[in-house]
Backbone as a chain_set.jsonl record, in Angstrom:
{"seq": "XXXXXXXXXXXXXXXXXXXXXXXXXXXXXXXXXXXXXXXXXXXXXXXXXXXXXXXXXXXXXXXXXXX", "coords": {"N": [[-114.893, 111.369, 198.451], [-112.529, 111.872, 195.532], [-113.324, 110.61, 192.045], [-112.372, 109.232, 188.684], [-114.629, 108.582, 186.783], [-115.779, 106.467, 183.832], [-117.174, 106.759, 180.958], [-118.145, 104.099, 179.018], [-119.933, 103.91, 176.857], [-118.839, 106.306, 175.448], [-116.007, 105.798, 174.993], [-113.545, 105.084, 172.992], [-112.077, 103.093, 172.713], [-109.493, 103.005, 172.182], [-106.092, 101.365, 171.454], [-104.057, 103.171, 171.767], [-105.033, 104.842, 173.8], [-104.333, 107.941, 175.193], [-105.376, 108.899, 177.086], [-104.944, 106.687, 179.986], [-102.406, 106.787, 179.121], [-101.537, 108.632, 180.543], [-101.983, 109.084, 183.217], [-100.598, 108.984, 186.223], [-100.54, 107.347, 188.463], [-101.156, 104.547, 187.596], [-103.669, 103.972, 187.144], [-105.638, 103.501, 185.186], [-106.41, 100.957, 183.258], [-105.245, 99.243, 179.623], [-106.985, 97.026, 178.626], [-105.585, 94.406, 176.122], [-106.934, 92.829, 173.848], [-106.838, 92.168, 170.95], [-105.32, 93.899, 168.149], [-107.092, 96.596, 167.382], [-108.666, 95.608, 169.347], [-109.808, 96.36, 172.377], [-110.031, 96.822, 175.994], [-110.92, 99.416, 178.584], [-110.35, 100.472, 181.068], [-110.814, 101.711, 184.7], [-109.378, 101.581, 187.882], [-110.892, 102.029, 190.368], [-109.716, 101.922, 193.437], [-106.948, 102.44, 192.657], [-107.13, 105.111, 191.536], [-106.418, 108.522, 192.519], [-108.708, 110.478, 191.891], [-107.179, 112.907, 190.97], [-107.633, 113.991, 188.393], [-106.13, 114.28, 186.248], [-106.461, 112.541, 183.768], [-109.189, 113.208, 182.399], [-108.234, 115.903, 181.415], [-106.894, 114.305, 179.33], [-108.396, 112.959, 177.333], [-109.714, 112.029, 174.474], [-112.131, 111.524, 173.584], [-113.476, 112.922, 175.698], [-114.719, 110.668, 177.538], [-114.372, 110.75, 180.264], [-114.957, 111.253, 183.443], [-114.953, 113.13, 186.56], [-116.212, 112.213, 189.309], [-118.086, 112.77, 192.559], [-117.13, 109.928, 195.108]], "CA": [[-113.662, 111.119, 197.738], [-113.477, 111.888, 194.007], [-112.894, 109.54, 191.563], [-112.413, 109.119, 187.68], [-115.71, 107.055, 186.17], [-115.46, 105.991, 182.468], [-118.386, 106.48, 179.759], [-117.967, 102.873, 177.732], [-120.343, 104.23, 175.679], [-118.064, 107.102, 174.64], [-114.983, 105.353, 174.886], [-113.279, 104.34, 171.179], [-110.897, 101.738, 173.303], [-108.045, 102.92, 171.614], [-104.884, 101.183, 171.892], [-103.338, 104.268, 172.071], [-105.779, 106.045, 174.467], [-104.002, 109.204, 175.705], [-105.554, 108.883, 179.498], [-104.053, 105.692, 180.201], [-100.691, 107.247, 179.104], [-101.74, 109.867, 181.569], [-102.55, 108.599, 184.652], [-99.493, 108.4, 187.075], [-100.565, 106.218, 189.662], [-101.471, 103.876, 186.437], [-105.428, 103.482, 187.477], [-106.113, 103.205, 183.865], [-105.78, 99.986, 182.936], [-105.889, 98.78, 178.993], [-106.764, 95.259, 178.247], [-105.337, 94.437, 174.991], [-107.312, 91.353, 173.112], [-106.438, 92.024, 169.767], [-105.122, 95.629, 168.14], [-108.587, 97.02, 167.321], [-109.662, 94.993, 170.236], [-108.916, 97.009, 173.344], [-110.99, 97.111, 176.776], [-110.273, 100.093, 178.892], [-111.036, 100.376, 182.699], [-110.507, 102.626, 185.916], [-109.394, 100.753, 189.185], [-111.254, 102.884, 191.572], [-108.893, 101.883, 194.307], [-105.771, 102.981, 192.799], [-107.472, 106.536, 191.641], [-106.799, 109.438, 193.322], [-109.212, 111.657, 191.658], [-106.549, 113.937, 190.427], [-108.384, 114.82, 186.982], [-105.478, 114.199, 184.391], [-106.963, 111.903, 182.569], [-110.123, 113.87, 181.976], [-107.935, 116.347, 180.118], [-106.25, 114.288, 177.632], [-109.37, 112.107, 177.215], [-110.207, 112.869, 173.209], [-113.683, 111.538, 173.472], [-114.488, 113.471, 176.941], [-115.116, 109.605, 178.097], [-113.851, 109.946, 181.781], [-115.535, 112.359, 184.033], [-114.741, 112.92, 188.083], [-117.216, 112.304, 190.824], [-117.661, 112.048, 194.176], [-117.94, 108.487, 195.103]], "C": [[-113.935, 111.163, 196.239], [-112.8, 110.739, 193.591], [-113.347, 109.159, 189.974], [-113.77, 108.016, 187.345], [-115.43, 107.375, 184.362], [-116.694, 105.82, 181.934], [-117.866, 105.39, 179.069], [-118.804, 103.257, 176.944], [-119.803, 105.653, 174.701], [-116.915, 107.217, 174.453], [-115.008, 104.944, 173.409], [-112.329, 103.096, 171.531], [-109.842, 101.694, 172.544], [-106.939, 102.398, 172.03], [-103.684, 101.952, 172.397], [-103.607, 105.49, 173.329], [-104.827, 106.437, 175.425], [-104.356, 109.276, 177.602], [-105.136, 108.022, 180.025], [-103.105, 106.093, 180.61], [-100.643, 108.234, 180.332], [-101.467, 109.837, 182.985], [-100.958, 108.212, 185.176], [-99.321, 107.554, 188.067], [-100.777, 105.248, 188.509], [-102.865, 102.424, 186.998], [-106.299, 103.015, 186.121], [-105.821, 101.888, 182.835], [-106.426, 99.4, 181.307], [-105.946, 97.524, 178.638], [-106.526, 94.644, 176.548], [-105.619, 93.014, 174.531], [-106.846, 91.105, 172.053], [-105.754, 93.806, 169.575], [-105.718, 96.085, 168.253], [-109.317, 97.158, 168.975], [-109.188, 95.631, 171.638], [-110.184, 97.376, 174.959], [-110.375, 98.228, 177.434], [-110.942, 100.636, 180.125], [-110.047, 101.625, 183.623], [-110.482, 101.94, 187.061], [-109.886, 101.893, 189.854], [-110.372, 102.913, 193.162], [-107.442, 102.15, 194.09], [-105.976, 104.589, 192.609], [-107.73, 107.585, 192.674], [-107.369, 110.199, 193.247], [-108.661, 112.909, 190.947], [-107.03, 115.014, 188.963], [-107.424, 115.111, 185.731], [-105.774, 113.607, 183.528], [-108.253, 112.381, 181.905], [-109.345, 115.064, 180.802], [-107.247, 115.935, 179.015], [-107.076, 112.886, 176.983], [-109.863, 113.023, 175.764], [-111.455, 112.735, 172.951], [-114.516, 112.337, 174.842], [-115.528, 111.94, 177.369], [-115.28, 109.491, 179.689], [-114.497, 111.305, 182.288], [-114.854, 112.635, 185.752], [-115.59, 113.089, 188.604], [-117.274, 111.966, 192.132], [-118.273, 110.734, 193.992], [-118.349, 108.418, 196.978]], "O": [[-114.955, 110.769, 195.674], [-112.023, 110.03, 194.231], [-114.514, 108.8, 189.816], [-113.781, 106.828, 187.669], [-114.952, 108.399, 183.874], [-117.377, 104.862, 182.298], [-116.931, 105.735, 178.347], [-118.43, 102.884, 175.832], [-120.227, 105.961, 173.587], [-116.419, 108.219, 173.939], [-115.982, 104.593, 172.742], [-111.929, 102.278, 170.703], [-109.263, 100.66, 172.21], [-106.558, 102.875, 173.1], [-102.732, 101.619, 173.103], [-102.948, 106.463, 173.697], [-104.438, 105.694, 176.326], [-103.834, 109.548, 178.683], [-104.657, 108.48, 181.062], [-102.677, 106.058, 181.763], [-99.605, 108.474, 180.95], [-100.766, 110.585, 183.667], [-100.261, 107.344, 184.651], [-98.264, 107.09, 188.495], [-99.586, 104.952, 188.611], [-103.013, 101.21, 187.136], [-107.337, 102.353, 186.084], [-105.113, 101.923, 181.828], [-107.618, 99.096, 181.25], [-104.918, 96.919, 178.334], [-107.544, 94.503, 175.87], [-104.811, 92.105, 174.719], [-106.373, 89.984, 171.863], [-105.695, 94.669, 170.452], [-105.648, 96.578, 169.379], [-109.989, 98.006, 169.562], [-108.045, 95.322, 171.976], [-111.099, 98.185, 174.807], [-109.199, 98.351, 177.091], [-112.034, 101.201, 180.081], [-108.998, 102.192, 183.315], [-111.594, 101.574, 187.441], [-109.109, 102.848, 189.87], [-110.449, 103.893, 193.904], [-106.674, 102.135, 195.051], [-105.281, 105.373, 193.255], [-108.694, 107.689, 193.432], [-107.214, 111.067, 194.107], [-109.373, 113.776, 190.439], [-106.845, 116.196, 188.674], [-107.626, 115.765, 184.707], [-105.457, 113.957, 182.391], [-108.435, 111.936, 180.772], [-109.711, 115.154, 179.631], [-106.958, 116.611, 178.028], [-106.538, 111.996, 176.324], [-110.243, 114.194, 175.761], [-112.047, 113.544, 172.237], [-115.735, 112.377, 175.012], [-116.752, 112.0, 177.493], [-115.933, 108.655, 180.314], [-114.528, 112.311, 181.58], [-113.905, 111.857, 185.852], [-116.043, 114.232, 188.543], [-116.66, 111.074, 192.718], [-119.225, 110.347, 193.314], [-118.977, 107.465, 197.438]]}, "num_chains": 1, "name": "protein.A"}
């Protein structure tokens, strides 16, 4: 089964991040601490693998693999 994984080390945790907005099942979840302050995760159980958020990912953070 594939399934979106997330580089945190090439994430910018934008408040704004673009794959978030993306994601239609809404697997992309951002945690908003402060503005700046922004965590930014992949539920593996709501992802279907689909691969939209890989293209509007501006750091090339999110990749797809089989899990």
């Amino acid at each position: 089964m594939r399934k979106a994984i997330l580089d945190k080390n090439k994430c910018d945790s934008s408040p704004f991040c673009p794959a978030s907005r993306s994601c239609k099942v809404g697997a992309i979840k951002r945690n908003v601490k402060e503005f700046f302050n922004v965590e930014i995760d992949i539920d593996q159980d709501i992802c279907t693998g689909c691969g939209v958020c890989v293209r509007f990912c501006p750091r090339r953070a999110i990749k797809i693999a089989e899990k």
